[in-house]
DRENDO-1510 file (C-alpha; in Angstrom, 1 decimal, always signed):
<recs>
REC; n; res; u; v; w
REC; 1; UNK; -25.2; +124.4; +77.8 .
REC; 2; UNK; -23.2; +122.5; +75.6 .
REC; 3; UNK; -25.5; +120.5; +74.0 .
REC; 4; UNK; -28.4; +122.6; +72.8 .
REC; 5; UNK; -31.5; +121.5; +70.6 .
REC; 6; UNK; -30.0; +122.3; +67.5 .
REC; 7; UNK; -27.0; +120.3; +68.3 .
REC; 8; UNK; -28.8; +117.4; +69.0 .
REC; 9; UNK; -31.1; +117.6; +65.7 .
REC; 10; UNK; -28.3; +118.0; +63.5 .
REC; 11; UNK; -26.7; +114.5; +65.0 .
REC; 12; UNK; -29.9; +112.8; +64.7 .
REC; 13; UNK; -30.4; +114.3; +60.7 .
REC; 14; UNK; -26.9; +113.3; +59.9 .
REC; 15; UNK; -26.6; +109.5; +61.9 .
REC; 16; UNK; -30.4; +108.6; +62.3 .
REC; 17; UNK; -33.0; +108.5; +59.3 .
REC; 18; UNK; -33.9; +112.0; +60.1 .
REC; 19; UNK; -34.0; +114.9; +63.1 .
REC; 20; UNK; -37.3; +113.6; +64.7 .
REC; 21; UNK; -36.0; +110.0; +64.5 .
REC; 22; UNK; -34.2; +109.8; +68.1 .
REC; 23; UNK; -34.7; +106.3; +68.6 .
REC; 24; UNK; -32.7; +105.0; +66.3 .
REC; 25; UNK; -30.0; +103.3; +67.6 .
REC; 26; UNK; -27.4; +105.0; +65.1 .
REC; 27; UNK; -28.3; +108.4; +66.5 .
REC; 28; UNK; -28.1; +107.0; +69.7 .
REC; 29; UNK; -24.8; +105.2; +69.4 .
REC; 30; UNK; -24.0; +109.3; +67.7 .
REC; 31; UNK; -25.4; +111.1; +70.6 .
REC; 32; UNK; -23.6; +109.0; +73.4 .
REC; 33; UNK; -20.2; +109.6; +71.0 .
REC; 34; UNK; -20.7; +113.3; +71.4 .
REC; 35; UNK; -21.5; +113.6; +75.0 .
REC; 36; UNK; -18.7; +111.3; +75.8 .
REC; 37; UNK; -16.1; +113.2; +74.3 .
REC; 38; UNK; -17.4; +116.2; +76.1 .
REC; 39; UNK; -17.0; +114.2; +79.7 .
REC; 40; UNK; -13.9; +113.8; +78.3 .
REC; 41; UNK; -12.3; +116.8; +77.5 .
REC; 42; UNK; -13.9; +118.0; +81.0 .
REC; 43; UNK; -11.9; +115.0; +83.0 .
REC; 44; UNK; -9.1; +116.1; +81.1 .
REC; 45; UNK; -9.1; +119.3; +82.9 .
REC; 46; UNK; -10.7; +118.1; +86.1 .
REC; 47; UNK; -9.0; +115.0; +87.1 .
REC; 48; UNK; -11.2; +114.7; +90.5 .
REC; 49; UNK; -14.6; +115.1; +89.5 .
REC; 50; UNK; -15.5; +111.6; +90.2 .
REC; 51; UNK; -19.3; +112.3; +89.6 .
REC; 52; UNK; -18.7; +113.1; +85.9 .
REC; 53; UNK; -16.5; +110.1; +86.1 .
REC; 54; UNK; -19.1; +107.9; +86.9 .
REC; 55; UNK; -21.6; +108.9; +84.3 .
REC; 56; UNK; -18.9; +108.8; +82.0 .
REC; 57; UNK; -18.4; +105.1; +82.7 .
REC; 58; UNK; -22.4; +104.6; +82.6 .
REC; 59; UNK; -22.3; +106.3; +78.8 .
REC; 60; UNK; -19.4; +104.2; +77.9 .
REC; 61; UNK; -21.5; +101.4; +79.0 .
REC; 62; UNK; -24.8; +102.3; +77.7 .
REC; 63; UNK; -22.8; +103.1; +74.3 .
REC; 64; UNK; -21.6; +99.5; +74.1 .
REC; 65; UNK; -24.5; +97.7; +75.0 .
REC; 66; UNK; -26.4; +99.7; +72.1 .
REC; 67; UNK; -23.6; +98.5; +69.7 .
REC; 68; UNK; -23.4; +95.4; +71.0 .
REC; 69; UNK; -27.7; +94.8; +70.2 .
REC; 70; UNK; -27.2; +96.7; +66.6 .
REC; 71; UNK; -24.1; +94.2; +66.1 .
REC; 72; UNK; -26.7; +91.0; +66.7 .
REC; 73; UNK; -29.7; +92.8; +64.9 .
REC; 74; UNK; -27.9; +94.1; +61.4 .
REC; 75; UNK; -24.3; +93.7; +61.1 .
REC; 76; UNK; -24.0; +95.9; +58.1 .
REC; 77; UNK; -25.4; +99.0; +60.1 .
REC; 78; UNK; -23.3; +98.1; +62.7 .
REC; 79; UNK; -19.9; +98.2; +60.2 .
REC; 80; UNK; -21.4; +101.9; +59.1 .
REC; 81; UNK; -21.9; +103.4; +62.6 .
REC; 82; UNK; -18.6; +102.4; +63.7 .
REC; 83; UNK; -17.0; +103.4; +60.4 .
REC; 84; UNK; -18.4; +106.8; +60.5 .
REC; 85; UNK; -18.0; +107.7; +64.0 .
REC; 86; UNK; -14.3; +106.4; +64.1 .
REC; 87; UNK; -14.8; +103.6; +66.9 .
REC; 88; UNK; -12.8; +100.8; +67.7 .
REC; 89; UNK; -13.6; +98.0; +70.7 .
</recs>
């Protein structure tokens, strides 16, 4: 599987306040990053896999709407996220 347990610890210990933190909403905003560039690269090489698609479109969206609350709630956390993870909107 592509995104084992360690995987996900080590985005949460470097983008949330630590590995056990998962609601955070940087290491959220982090984990969605990851697993959408993995849908990605898959739809890269599968152009009709229209289910992968569609979560892929429901990340994006979820992504946004996370980004989107942290931008209302602290806009300085908001500048850091997108910063670090290299987003643009």
């Amino acid at each position: 599987m592509y995104l084992s347990k360690e995987v996900k610890e080590g985005i949460f210990e470097k983008h949330g306040k630590s590995k056990k933190n998962t609601g955070s909403a940087e290491g959220q905003i982090a984990l969605f990053t990851y697993r959408i560039q993995h849908l990605t690269e898959h739809l890269k090489r599968n152009q009709k896999d229209f289910n992968t698609e569609r979560s892929l479109v429901r990340l994006v969206g979820k992504r946004r709407s996370l980004l989107d609350y942290l931008m209302k709630k602290d806009i300085m956390r908001y500048r850091a996220i997108v910063k670090e993870l290299g987003l643009r909107k």
